[in-house]
N, C-alpha and C positions, 0 to 999 in steps of 0.2 A: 697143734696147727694142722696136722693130717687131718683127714676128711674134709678140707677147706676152699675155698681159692687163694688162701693164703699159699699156703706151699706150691697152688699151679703156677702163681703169679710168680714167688721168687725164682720157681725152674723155666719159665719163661724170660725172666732177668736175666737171667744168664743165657739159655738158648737165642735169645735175639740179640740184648744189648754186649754178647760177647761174642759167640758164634758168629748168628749173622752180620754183624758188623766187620768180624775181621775176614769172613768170605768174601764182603764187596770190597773191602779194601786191598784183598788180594786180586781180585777180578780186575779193578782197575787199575793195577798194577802190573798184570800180566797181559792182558789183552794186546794192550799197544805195544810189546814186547815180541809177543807170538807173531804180529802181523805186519812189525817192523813200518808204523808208521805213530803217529799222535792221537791222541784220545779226541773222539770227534767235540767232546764240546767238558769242557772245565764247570764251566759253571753249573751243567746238569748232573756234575758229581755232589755240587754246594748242597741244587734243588733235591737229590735222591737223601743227602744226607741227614738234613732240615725233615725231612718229610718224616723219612724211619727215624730219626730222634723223637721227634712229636707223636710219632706212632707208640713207641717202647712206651716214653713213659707215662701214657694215655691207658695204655694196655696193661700197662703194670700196675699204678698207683690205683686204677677203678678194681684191680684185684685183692691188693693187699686188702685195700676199704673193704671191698664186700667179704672177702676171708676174715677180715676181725672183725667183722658186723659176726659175721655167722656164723665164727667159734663163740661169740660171745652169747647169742642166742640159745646158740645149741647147749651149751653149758647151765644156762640158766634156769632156776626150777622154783617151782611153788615151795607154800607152806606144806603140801603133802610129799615132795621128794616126788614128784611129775616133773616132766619137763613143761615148759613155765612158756614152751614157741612151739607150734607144730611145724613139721619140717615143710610141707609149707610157704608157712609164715617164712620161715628164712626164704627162700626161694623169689615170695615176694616182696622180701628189703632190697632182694640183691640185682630187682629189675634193671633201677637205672647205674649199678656200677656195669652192668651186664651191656645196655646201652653204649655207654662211654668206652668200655673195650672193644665194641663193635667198630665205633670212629675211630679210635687206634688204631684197630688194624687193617681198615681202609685205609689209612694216613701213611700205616707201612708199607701195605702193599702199591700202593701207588709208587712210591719211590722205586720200588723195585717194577713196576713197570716201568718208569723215568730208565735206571740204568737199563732195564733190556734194551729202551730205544738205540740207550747210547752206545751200546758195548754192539748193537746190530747197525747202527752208522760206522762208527767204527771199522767196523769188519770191513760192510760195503765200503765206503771211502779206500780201505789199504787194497780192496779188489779193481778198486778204477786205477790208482797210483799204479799198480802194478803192471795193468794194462799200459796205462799210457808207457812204461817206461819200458815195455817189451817193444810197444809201438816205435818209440825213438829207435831203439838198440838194433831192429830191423830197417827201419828207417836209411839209417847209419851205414847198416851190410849193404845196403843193395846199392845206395851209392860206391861205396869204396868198393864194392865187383863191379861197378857198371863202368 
């Protein structure tokens, strides 16, 4: 499976559909915690997560395919003990898995521009809250001195 995208594809399985998944799940997790208010919007967690899932295994599955298209290629030889593909020929089986990982991971990374908006509303939202609520707290003083 070395020299493939078979093996890029399964270290990508794991780097996105494990890593990066439990980083955004940490993130919205901690966010609204750090800034002591509510995650601006629930549902843009659904849309971020929908997104990087159709992303992963758009990314992955176009990999696997073109890593066993292309171990299988590369392996394979004539009746004289040649290789039977020039490299290539693999190269051009592997166009449109190459494609298809392309839309993957525009489909990922859009999610993960979806959660920047939200974790950056977020933020802003807990900086107006805050405001306002220093607003009242003065508000408050200057009556009860006046």
């Amino acid at each position: 499976s070395h020299y493939t995208d078979w093996t890029v594809g399964h270290v990508h399985s794991g780097a996105l559909g494990w890593v990066a998944m439990i980083s955004f799940g940490s993130f919205y997790h901690l966010i609204p915690r750090l800034w002591e208010t509510r995650l601006y919007s629930t549902r843009l967690v659904y849309v971020h997560f929908w997104l990087a899932t159709i992303g992963i295994v758009l990314y992955i599955a176009s990999m696997w395919v073109s890593g066993i298209g292309q171990g299988l290629m590369l392996r394979a030889f004539d009746d004289y003990g040649n290789l039977a593909y020039t490299f290539i020929e693999t190269v051009v089986f592997m166009h449109w898995p190459l494609v298809v990982r392309m839309i993957g991971g525009m489909f990922f990374v859009s999610g993960v521009v979806v959660m920047a908006f939200n974790v950056f509303m977020t933020v802003r939202k807990a900086r107006i809250e805050q405001a306002e609520l220093e607003a009242k707290i003065a508000a408050k003083l200057a009556r009860a001195g006046a």
